[in-house]
Backbone bond lengths (Angstrom), bond angles and torsions (degrees), N, CA, C in turn:
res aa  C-N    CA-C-N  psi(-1)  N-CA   C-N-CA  omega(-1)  CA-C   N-CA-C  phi
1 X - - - 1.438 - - 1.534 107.83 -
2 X 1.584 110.56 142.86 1.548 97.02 -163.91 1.679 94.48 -114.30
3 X 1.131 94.25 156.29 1.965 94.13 -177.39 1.749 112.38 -90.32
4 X 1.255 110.23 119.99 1.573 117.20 -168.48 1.570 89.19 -97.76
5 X 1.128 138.60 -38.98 1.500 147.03 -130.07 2.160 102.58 -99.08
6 X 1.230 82.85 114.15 1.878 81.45 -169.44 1.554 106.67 -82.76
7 X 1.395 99.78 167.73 1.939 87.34 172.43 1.542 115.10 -60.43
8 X 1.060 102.61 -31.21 2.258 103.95 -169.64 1.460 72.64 -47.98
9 X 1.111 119.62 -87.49 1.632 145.64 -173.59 1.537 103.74 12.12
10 X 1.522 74.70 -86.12 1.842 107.47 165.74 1.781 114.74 0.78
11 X 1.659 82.57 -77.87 1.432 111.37 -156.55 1.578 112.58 -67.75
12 X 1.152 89.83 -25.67 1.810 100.58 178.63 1.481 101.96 -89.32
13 X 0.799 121.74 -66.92 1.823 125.25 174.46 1.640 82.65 -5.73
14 X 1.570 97.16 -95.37 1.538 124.86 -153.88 1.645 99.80 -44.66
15 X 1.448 117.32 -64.59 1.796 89.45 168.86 1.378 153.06 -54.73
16 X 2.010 93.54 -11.15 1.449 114.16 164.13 1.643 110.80 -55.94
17 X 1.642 106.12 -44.91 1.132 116.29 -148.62 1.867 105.69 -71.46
18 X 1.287 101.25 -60.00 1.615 130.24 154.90 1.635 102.96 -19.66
19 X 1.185 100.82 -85.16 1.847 93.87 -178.63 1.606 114.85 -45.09
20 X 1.477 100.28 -46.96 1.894 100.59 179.07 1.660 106.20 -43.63
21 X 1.412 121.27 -69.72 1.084 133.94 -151.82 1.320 108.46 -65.92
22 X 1.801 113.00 -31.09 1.488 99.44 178.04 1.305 96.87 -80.87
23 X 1.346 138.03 -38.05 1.618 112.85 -167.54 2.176 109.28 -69.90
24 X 1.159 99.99 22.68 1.567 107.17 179.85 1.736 109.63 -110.40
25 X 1.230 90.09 -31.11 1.591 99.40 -175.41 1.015 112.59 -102.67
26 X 1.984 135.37 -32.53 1.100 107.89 164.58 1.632 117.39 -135.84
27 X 0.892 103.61 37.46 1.795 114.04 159.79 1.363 121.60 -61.49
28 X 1.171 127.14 -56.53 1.332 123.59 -155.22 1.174 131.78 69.00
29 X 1.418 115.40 11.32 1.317 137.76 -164.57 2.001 85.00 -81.86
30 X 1.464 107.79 149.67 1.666 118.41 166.64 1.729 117.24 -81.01
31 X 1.510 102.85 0.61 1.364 98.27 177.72 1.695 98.91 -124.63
32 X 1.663 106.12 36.15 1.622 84.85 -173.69 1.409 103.32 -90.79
33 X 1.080 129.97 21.64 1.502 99.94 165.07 1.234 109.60 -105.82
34 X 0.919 108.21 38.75 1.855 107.69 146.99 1.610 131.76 -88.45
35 X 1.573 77.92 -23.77 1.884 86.32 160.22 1.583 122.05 -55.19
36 X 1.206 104.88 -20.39 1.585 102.84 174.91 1.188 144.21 -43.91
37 X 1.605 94.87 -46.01 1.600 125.75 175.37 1.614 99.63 -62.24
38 X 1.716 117.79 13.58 1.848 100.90 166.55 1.563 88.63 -90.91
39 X 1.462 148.58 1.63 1.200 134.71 163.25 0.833 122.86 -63.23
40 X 1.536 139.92 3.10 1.410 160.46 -177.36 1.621 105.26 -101.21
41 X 1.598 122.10 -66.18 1.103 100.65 -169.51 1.715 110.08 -86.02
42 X 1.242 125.42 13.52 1.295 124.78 174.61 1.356 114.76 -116.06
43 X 1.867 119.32 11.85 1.677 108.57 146.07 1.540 104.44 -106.85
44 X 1.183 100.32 10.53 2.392 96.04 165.42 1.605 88.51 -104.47
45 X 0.775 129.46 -26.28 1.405 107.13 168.83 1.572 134.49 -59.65
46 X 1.297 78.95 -46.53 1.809 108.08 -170.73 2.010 100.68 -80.46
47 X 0.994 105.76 -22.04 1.580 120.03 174.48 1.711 118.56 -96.43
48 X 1.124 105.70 -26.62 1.262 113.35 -169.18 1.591 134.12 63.88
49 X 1.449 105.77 18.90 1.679 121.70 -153.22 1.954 80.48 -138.02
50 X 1.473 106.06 131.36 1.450 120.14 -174.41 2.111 75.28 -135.43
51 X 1.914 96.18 123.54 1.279 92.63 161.03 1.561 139.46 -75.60
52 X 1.851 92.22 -23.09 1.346 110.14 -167.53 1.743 99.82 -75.52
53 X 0.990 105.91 -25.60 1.982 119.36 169.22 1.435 99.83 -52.35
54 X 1.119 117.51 -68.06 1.392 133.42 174.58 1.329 118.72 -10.99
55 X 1.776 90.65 -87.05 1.290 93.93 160.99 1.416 155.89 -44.86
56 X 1.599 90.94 -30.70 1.591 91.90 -177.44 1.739 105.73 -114.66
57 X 1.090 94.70 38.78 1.895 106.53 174.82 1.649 106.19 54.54
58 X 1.080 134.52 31.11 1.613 126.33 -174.83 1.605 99.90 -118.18
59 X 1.519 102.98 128.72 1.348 97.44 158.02 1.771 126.08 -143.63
60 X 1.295 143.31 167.66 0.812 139.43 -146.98 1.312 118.26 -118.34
61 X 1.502 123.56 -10.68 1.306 161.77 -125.77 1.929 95.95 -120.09
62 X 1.117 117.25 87.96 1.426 115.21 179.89 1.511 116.81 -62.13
63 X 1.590 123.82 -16.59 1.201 98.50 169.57 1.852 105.81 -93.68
64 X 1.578 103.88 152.96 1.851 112.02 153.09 1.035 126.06 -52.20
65 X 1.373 116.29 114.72 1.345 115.60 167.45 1.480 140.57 -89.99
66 X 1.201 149.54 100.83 1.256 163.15 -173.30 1.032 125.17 -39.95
């Protein structure tokens, strides 16, 4: 699996993810489990592989990959 996902990338993912998850865990809001879906951008983070990148040939990742 090749890594598309750059650190900027990275770093935002994972604070995307962070804000999602706390407004899931402690809102109390009736629609918080939508915060969930930050479990998505914080295993492409944590992986470094974005599928939707994949697909559409874009990546963020300054080195070439082989």
């Amino acid at each position: 699996m090749t890594k598309n996902v750059g650190s900027i990338d990275r770093i935002l993912r994972i604070i995307l993810a962070v804000a999602l998850l706390g407004f899931a865990f402690f809102s109390g809001h009736p629609y918080a489990w939508v915060g969930y879906i930050g479990i998505i951008p914080l295993i492409t983070a944590l992986i470094g592989n974005c599928p939707v990148y994949s697909l559409v040939g874009l990546s963020t990742c300054p080195v070439a990959n082989k």
